[in-house]
C-alpha positions, 0 to 999 in steps of 0.5 A, a space after each residue: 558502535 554498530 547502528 541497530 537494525 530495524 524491525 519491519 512490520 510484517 502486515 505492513 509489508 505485505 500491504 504496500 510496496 515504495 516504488 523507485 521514485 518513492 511512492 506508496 502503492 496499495 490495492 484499492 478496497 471493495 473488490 472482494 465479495 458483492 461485486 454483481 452490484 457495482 458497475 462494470 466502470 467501478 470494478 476496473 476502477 477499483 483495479 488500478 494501483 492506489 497511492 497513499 499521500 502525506 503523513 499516511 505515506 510517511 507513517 507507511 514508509 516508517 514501519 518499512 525501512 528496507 523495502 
């Protein structure tokens, strides 16, 4: 009998990628609107990649099994 395929969540996907050694990238919040109030330090923060860790990671990579 052949194994079932599973369903990708789609918004998930969209959302995150699982790097080669796998790890769960995300874009870091707060870089959308109302920027002239954060400090030039906070905005080149908020560019750089985020990972989630721990049972985040692990429900995250659940609902993306082929990616």
């Amino acid at each position: 009998m052949a194994k079932l395929k599973l369903k990708t969540n789609r918004a998930t996907a969209k959302r995150f990628n699982v790097t080669a050694t796998g790890k769960v990238q995300h874009k870091k919040k707060g870089m959308r609107h109302n920027l002239e109030c954060r400090s030039k330090s906070a905005k080149r923060k908020l560019r750089q990649t985020g990972y989630l860790t721990g049972a985040d990671a692990a429900n995250t990579k659940a609902l993306i099994p082929y990616k």
